[in-house]
N, C-alpha and C positions, 0 to 999 in steps of 0.2 A: 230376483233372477234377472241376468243383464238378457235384454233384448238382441234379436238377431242385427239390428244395425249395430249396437253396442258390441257386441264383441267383435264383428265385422272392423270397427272402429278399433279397439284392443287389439285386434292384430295387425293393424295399419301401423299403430303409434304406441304399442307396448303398452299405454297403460289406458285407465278410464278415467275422467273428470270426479271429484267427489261430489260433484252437485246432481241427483237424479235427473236424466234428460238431458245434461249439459252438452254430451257427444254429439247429439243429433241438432243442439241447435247453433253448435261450432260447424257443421259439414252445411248447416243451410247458410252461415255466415259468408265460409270460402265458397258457396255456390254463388251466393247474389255478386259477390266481386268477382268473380269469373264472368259473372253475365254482365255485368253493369261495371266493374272500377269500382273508380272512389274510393274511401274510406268508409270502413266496415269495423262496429264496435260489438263486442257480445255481451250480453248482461247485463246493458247502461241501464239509470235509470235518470227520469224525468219526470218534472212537476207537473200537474194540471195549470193549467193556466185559470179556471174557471174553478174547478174543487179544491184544487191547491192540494191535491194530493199525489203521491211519487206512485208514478207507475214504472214496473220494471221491464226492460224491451229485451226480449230474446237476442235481436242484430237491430243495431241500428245504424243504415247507409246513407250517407250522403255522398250521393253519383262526384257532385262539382262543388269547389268551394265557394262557402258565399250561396251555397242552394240549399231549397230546406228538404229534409230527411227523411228516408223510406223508417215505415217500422214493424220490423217482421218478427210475426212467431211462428216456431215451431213445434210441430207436437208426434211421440214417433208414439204409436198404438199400436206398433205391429205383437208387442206380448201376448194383447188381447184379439187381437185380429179385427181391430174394429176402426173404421175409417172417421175422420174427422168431421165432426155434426155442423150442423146449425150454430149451436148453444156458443162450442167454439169461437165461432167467427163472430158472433153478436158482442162477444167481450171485446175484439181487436176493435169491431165498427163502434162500440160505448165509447172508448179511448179515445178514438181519433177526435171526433172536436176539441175535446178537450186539450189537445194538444199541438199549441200554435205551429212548433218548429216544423211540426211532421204533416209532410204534403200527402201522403200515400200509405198503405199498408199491403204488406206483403206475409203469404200464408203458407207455411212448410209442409206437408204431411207424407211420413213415412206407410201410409198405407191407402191417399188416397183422398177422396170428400165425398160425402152423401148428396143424395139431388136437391133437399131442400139447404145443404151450405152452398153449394154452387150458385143455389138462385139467390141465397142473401148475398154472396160477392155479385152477383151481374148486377144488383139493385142497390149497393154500395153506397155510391155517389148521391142517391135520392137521399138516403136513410145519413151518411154520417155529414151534409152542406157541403158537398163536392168534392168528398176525398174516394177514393176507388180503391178497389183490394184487389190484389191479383193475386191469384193461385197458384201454387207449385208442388207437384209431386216430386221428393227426393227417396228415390226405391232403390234397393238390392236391383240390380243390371240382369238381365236376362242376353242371351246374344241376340233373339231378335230386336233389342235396345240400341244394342253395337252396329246394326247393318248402317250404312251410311257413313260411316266414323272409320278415320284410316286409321289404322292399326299395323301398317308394313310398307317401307317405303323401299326399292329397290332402285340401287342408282348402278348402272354400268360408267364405268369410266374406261375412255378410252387413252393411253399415254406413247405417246410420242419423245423418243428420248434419245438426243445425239449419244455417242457413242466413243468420246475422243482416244478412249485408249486400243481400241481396232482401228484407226485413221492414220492419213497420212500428211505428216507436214515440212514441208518443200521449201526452204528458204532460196528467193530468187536475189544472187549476187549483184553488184555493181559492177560495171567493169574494171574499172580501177583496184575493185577487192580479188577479182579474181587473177589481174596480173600481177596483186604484189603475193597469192600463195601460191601462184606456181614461182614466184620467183626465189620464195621461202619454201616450198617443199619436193619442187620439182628435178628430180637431180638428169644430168646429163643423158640424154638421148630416150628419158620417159615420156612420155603424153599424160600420163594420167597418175594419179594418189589417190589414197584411199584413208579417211580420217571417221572418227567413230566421236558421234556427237548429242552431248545431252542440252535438248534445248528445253528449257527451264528459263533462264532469263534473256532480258537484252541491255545492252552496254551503248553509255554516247564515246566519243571518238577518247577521251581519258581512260575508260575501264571503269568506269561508275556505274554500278544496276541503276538503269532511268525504269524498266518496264520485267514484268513476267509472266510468260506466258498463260500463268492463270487469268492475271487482270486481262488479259488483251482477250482474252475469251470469254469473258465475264458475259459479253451480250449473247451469245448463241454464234449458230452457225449459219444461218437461213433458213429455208424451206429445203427439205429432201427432194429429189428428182423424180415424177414416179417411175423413170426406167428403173431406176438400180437403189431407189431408197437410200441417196449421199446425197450430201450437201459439200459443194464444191464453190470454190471464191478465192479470192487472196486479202490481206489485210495490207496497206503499203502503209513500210513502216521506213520513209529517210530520214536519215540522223541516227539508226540504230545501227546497232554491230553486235557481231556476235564471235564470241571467245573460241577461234579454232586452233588448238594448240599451240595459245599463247599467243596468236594474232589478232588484231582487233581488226573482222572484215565488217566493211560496211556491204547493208542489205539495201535492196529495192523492193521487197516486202517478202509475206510469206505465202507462200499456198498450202491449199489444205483438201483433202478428200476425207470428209465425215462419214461413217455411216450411221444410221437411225435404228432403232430398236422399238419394234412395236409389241405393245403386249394387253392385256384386259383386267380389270380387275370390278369384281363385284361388291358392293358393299350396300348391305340389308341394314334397314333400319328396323327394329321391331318392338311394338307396345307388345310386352310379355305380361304385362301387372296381371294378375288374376283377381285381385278385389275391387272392383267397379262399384261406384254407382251412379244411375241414371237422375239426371233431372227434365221432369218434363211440365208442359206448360198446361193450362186447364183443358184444351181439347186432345191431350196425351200425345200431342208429340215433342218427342223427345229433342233438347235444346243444349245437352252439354254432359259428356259424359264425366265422370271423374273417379280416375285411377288412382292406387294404392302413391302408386308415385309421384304423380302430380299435388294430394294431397297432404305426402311430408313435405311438399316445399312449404306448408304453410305451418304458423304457431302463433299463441296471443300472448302477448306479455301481460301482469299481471294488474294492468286496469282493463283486460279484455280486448283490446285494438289487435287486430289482425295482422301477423309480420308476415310479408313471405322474404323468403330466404332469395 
């Protein structure tokens, strides 16, 4: 019968390892690279240097390259409800001299460690010529696991945004443009015409588009005023002309009255995952949580090495 981590696991990743235990010591694998990096392998094995026999490593990590390597088991016993012994850890601490590359041993357990394994890790270093084991509980998440841990990020954003098409834009004439269209549309004994104009582009003195109004607006308009929330300026543009009924006037630039549009918008971040689990270190607190989510970014390809996506 699959264990409560194991099916927790089955429903994270649709399926289960065929190897019994294999789940549990795939989630200790993505825990120690969560905590440490490196390069992280599941189910290596290695030779004794001394007995010249292959022991097989639940994770095996090397933090840095060119560094020698953590070697971690894991063991989930929550079937039985019985926490990780002594007996346990005296196999990891047998192993370690024996094996040159490996500087360190590291200890997974799904429900926990008795008081006399704790005391053989604190005693390690005596017992295996200077290698040390450190302890790790990898548990089903309780919420008071979650206190501490952001789970919901709220960003107000505030936007500021001209407004060109409620604006107004005021092409200021040369004089020499302005006497040759009254000369062209100004008929006897008038002052004034009335001409209806799409400004869209600008023209040099042949009738060639040099410029259009989008470009020339491309940078903004300024800062708004805080009287009346517009942005007011001119752009001066000499050598441009602008197409008035077939005349080509030249301008002195243009002016403009923008207005600005303010508005809010909220946008929530939120860890929703419901499948959690907790890793915590030997004096129980808690060092990393890890979600349904964050745990499909990870998969091992089939010599065990650890991908994340």
């Amino acid at each position: 019968m699959a264990s409560p981590v194991e099916q927790l696991y089955e429903t994270i990743y649709g399926e289960l390892p065929s190897k019994s235990g294999a789940a549990f010591e795939r989630l200790a694998s993505i825990a120690i690279f969560l905590l440490e990096g490196g390069e992280v392998r599941h189910d290596a094995n290695l030779r004794g240097q001394f007995s010249k026999t292959l022991y097989q490593l639940d994770v095996h990590h090397k933090p840095t390259a060119g560094d020698k390597a953590t070697m971690g088991e894991a063991k989930d016993y929550s079937n039985r409800g019985a926490k990780v012994g002594r007996g346990d850890l005296q196999k990891l601490g047998g192993a370690l001299p024996d094996l040159a590359e490996i500087k360190s041993g590291a200890f997974f357990s799904a429900t926990g460690f008795t008081a006399p394994a704790k005391k053989y890790a604190q005693a390690a270093k005596a017992i295996t010529g200077g290698k040390e084991i450190n302890l790790y509980e990898l548990l089903l998440s309780t919420e008071q696991d979650e206190n501490g841990f952001v789970k919901k990020i709220i960003i107000n954003v505030h936007f500021e945004i001209p407004a060109p098409s409620h604006g107004q834009f005021i092409p200021a004439l040369t004089e020499e443009a302005q006497e040759l269209l009254k000369s062209k549309f100004l008929k006897e004994g008038e002052s004034k015409f009335t001409y209806q104009l799409g400004l869209s582009e600008f023209f040099d003195a042949s009738g060639s588009p040099i410029l259009s109004l989008e470009t020339l607006t491309t940078t903004g308009y300024g800062e708004a005023s805080d009287d009346d929330k517009t942005s007011h300026g001119c752009y001066l543009l000499p050598g441009h002309h602008l197409n008035i009924n077939g005349v080509l006037a030249e301008l002195k630039g243009l002016e403009y009255h923008v207005p600005h549009e303010y508005f809010t918008r909220q946008i929530i971040i939120t860890d929703d995952s419901t499948n959690r689990f907790v890793v915590k270190d030997e004096s129980g607190e808690s060092l990393l949580i890890l979600t349904d989510k964050r745990l499909r970014e990870f998969s091992f390809d089939d010599q065990g090495n650890l991908l994340k996506k």
